[in-house]
VEXDOKOL-777579 format. One record per residue: residue in three letters; residue number from 1; x, y, z of N, C-alpha, C, O, CB in turn. Coordinates in nm, 3 decimals, padded with zeros to 5 digits. Glycine has a CB too. Example, Ala and Ser with C-alpha at 12.3 -4.5 7.8 and 13.67 -1.06 7.14 Angstrom:
BEGIN
(site 'ALA' 1 (01.319 -00.569 00.780) (01.230 -00.450 00.780) (01.320 -00.330 00.780) (01.424 -00.332 00.846) (01.131 -00.447 00.905))
(site 'SER' 2 (01.285 -00.225 00.708) (01.367 -00.106 00.714) (01.290 00.003 00.787) (01.341 00.114 00.804) (01.408 -00.060 00.572))
REM end
This chain:
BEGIN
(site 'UNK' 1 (09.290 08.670 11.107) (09.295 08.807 11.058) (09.328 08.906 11.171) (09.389 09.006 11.133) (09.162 08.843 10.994))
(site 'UNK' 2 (09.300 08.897 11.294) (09.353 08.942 11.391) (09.446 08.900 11.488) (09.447 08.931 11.607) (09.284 08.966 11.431))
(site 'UNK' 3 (09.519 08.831 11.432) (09.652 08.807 11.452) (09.756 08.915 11.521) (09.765 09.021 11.460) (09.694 08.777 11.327))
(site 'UNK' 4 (09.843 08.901 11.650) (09.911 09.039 11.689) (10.045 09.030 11.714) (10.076 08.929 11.777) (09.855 09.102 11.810))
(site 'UNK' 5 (10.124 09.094 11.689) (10.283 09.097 11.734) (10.290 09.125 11.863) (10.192 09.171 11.921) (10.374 09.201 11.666))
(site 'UNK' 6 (10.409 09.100 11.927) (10.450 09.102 12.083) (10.394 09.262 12.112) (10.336 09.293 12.216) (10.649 09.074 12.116))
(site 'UNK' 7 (10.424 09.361 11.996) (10.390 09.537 12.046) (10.205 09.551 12.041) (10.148 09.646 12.096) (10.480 09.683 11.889))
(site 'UNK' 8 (10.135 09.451 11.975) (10.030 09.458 11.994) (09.959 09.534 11.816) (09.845 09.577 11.796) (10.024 09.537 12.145))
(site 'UNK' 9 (10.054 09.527 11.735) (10.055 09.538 11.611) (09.993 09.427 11.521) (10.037 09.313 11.533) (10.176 09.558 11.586))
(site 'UNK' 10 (09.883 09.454 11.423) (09.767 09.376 11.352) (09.916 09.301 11.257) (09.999 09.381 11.214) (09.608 09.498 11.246))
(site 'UNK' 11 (09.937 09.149 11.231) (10.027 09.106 11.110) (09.926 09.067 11.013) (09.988 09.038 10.910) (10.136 08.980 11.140))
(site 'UNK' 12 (09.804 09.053 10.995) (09.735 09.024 10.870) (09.588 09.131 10.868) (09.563 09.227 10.940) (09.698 08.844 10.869))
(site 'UNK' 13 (09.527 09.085 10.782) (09.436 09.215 10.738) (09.461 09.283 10.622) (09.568 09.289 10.561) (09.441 09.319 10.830))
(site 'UNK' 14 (09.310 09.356 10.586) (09.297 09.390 10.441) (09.432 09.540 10.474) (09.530 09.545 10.399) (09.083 09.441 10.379))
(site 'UNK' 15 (09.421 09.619 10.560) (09.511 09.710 10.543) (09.653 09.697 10.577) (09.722 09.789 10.534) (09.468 09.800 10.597))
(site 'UNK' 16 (09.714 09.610 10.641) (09.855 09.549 10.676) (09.854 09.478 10.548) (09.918 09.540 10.463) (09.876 09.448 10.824))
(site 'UNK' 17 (09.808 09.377 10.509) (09.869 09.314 10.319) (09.857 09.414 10.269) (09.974 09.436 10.237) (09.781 09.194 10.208))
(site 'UNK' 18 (09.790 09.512 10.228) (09.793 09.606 10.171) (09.933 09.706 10.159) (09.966 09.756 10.051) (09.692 09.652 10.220))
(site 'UNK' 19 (10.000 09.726 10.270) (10.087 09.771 10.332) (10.195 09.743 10.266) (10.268 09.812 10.195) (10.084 09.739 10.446))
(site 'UNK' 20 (10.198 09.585 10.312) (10.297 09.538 10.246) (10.339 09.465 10.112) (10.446 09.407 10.088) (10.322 09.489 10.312))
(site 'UNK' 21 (10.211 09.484 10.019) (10.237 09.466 09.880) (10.272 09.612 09.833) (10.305 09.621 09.714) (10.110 09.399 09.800))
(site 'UNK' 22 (10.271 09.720 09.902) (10.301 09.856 09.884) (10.473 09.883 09.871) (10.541 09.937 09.783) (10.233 09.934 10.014))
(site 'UNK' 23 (10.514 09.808 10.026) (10.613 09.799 10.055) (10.702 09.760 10.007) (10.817 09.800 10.024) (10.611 09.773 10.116))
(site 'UNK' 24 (10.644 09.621 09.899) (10.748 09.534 09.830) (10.755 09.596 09.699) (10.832 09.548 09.616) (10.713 09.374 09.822))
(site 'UNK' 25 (10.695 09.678 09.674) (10.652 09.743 09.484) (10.750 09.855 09.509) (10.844 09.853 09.430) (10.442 09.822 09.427))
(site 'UNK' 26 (10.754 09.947 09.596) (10.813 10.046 09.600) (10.993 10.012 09.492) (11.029 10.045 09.378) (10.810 10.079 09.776))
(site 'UNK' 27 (11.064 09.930 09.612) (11.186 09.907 09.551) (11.214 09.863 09.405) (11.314 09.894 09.340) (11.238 09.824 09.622))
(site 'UNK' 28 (11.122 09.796 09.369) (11.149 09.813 09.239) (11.105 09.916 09.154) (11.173 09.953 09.058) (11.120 09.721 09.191))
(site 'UNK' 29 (10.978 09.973 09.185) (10.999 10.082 09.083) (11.155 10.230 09.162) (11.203 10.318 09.091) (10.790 10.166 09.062))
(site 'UNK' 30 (11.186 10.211 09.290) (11.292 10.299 09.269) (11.361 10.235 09.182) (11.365 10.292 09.073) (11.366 10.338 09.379))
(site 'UNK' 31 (11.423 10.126 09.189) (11.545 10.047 09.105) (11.513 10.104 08.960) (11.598 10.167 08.897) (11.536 09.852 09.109))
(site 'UNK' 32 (11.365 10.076 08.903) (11.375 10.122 08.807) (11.420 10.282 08.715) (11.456 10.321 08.604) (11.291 10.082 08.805))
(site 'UNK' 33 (11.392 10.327 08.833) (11.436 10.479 08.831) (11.558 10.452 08.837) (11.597 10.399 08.733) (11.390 10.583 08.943))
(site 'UNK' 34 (11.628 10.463 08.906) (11.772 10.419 08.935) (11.827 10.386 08.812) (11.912 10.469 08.779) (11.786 10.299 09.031))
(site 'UNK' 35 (11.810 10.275 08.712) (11.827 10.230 08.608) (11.808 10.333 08.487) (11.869 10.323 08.381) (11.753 10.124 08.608))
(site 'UNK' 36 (11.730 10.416 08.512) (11.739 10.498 08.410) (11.603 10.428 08.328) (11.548 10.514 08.259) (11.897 10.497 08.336))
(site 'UNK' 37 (11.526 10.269 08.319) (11.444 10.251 08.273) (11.277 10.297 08.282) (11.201 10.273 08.189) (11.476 10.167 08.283))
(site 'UNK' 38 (11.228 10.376 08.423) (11.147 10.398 08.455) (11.158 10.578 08.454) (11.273 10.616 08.477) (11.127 10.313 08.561))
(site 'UNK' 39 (11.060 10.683 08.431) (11.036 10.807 08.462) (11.030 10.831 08.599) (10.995 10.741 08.675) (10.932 10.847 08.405))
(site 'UNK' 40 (11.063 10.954 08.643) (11.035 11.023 08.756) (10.884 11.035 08.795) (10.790 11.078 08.729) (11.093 11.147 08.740))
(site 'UNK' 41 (10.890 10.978 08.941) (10.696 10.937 08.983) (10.747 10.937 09.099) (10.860 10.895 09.124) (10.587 10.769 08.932))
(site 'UNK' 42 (10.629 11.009 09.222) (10.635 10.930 09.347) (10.616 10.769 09.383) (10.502 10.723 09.386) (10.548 10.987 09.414))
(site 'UNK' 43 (10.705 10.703 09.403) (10.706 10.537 09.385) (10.625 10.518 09.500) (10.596 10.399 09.516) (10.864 10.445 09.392))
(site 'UNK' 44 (10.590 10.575 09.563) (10.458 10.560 09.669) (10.310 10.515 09.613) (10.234 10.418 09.620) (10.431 10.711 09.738))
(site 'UNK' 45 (10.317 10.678 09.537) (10.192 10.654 09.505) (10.178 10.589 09.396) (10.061 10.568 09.364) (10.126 10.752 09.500))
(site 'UNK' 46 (10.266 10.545 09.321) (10.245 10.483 09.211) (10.279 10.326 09.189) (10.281 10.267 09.081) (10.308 10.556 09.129))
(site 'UNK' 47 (10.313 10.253 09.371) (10.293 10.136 09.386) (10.147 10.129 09.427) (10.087 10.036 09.374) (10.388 10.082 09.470))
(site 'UNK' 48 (10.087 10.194 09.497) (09.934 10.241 09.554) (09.861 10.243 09.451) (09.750 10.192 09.463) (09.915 10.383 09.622))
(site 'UNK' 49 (09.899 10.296 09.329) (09.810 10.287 09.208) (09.787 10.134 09.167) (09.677 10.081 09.175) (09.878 10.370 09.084))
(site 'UNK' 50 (09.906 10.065 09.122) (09.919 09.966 09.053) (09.810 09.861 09.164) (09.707 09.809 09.120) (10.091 09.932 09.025))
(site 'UNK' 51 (09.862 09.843 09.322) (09.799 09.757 09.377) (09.642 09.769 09.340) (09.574 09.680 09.291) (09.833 09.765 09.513))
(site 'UNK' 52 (09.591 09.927 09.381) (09.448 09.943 09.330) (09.379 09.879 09.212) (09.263 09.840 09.209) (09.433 10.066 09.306))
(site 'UNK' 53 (09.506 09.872 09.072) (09.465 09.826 08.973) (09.463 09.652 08.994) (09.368 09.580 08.966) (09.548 09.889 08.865))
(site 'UNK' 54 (09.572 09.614 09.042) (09.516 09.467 09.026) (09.434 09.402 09.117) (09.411 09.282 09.104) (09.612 09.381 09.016))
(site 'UNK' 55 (09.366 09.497 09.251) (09.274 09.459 09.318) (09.164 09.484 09.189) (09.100 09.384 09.155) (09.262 09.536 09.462))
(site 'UNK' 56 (09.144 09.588 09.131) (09.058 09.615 09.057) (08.989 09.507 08.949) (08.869 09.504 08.922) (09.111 09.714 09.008))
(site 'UNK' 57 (09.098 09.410 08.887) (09.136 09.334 08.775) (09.078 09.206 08.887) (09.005 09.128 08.825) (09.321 09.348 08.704))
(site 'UNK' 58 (09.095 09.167 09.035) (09.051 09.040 09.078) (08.915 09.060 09.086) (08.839 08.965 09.066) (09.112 08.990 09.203))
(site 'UNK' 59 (08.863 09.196 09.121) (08.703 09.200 09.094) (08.668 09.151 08.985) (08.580 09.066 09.000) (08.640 09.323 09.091))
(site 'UNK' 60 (08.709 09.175 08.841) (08.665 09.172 08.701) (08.686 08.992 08.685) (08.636 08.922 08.597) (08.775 09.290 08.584))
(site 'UNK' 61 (08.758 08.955 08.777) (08.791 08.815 08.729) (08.641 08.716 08.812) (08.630 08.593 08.806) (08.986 08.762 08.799))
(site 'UNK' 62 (08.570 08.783 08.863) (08.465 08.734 08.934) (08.324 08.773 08.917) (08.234 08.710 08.972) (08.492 08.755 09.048))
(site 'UNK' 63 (08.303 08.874 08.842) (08.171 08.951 08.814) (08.173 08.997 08.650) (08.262 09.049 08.582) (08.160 09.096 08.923))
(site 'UNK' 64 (08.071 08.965 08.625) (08.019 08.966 08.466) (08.026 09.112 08.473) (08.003 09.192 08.563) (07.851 08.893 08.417))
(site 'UNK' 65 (08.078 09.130 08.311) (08.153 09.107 08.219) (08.283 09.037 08.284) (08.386 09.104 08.292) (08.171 09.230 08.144))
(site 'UNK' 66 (08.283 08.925 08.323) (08.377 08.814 08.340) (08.524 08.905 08.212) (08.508 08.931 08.093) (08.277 08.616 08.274))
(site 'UNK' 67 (08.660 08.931 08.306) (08.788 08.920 08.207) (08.824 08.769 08.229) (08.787 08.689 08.315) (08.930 09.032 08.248))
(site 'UNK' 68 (08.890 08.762 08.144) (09.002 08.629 08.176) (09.146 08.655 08.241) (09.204 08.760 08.216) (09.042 08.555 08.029))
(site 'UNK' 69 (09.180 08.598 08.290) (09.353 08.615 08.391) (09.461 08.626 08.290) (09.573 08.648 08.336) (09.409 08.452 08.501))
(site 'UNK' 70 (09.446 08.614 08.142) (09.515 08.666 08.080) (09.472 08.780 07.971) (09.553 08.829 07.892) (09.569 08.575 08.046))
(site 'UNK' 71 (09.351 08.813 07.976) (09.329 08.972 07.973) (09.362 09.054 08.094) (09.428 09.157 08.080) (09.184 09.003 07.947))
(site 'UNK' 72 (09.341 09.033 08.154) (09.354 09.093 08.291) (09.552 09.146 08.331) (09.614 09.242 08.376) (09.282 08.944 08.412))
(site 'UNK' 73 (09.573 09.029 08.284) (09.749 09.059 08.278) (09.796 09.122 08.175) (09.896 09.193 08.189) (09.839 08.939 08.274))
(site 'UNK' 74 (09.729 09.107 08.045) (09.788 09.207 07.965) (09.725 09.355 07.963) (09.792 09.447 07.915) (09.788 09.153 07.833))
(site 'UNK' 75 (09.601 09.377 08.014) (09.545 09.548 08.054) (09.686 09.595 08.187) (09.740 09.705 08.197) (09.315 09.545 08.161))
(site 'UNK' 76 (09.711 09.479 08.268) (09.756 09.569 08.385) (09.925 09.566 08.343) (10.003 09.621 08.420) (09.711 09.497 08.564))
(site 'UNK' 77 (09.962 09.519 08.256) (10.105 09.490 08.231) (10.123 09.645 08.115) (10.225 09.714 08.120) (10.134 09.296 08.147))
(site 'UNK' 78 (10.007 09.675 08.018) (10.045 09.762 07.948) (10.011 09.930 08.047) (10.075 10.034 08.033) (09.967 09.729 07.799))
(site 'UNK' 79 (09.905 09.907 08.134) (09.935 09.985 08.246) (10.049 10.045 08.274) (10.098 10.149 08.229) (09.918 09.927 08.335))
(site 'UNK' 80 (10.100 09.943 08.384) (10.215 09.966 08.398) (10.327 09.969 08.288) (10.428 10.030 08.324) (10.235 09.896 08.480))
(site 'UNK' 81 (10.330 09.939 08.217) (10.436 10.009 08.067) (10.396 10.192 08.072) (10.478 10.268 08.123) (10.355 09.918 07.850))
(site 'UNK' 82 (10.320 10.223 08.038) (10.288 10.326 08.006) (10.321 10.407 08.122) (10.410 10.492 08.121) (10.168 10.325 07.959))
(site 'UNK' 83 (10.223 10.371 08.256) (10.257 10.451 08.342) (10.426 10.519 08.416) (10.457 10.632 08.453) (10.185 10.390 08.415))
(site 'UNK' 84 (10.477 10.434 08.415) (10.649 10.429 08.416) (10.712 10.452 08.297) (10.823 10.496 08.326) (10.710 10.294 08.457))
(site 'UNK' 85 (10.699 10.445 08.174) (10.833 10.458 08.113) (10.856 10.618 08.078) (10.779 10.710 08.103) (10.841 10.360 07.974))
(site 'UNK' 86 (10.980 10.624 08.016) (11.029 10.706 08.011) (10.960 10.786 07.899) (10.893 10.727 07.815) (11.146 10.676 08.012))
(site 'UNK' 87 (10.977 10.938 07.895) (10.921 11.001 07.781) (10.949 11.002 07.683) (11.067 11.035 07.668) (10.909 11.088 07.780))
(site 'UNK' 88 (10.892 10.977 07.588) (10.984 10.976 07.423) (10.996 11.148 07.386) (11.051 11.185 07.283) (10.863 10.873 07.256))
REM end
């Protein structure tokens, strides 16, 4: 977990993965914008949201009221539907 690059930079850890599941969400919700399929959102904060939510959803998969991994995928899948799409 404390792992370091040649500059002396952390590569693992709760806030570097964090980082970079941030990092990798972003581009697709621009793309989705881009596409015309997704609404106008800061794709920052609204990859920051989503990660929060499915950290949120691995708690629930471990502590009573126990979800199941496919409740859990369909709360965070209609989530994200809602939160992104476009306005009717």
């Amino acid at each position: 977990m404390n792992e370091r690059d040649a500059e002396g930079v952390l590569r693992f850890g709760v806030e570097v993965t964090a980082r970079a599941n941030v990092e990798a969400l972003e581009p697709i919700l621009r793309a989705g914008q881009e596409s015309g399929e997704f609404r106008e959102f800061d794709t920052e904060l609204m990859a920051l949201t989503l990660k929060s939510a499915i950290d949120a959803a691995i708690v629930r998969l471990a502590r009573p009221p126990r979800l199941t991994l496919a409740e859990c995928v369909r709360e965070l899948t209609t989530l994200a539907r809602l939160a992104t799409r476009q306005e009717s």
